[in-house]
N, C-alpha and C positions, 0 to 999 in steps of 0.2 A: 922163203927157202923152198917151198912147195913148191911153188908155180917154174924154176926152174928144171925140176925133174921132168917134168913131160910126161907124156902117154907111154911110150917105150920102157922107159926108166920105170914108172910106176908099175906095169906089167911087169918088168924083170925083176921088182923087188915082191913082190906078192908070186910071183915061181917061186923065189926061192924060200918064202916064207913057209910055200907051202910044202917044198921038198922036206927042209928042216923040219917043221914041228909036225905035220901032215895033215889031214882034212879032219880029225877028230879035236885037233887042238887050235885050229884056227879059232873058230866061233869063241871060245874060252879065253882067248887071246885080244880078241877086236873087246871084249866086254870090258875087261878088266885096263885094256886100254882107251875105253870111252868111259867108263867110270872115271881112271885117274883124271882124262883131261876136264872132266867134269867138277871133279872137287878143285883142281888147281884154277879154275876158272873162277868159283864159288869164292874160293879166297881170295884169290887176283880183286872181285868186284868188291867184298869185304873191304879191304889194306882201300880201295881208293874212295869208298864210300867213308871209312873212319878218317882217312886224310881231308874229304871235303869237308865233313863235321867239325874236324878240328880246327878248321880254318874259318868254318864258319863262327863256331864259339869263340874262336880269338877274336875277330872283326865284332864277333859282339862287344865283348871285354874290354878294346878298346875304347868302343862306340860309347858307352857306358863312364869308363875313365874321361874321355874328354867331355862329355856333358858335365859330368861330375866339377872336371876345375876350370869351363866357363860358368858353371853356376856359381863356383867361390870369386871367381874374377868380378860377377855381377854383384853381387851382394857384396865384395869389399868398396865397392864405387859406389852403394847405396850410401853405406858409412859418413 
């Protein structure tokens, strides 16, 4: 979505940013908007690091059940 604004576009949007809020509130503005992207980032890697966990301990779980009833499969043919 960035990458279509351009140089121009990005220029005119930071004029106006500065008209609005003016040069005292800039800096207090860019922080608390690299803050935010910072925790939604922090979380964003959280949610996919807890998705790959969980998929890994399922492939466990499986991995586990199926050795589990090849072992009863073998030992009922020892019988």
């Amino acid at each position: 979505m960035l990458a279509n604004i351009g140089i121009p576009g990005l220029i005119l949007v930071l004029v106006i940013a500065l008209i609005i809020f003016g040069p005292s509130k800039l800096p207090e503005i860019g922080k608390a908007f690299g803050s935010t992207l910072k925790e939604f980032k922090k979380a964003t890697n959280e949610l996919i690091n807890d998705d790959s966990t969980v998929k890994t301990e399922e492939k466990n779980r499986l991995q586990v059940v199926d050795e589990a009833s090849s072992n009863k499969g073998s030992k009922s043919m020892e019988v």
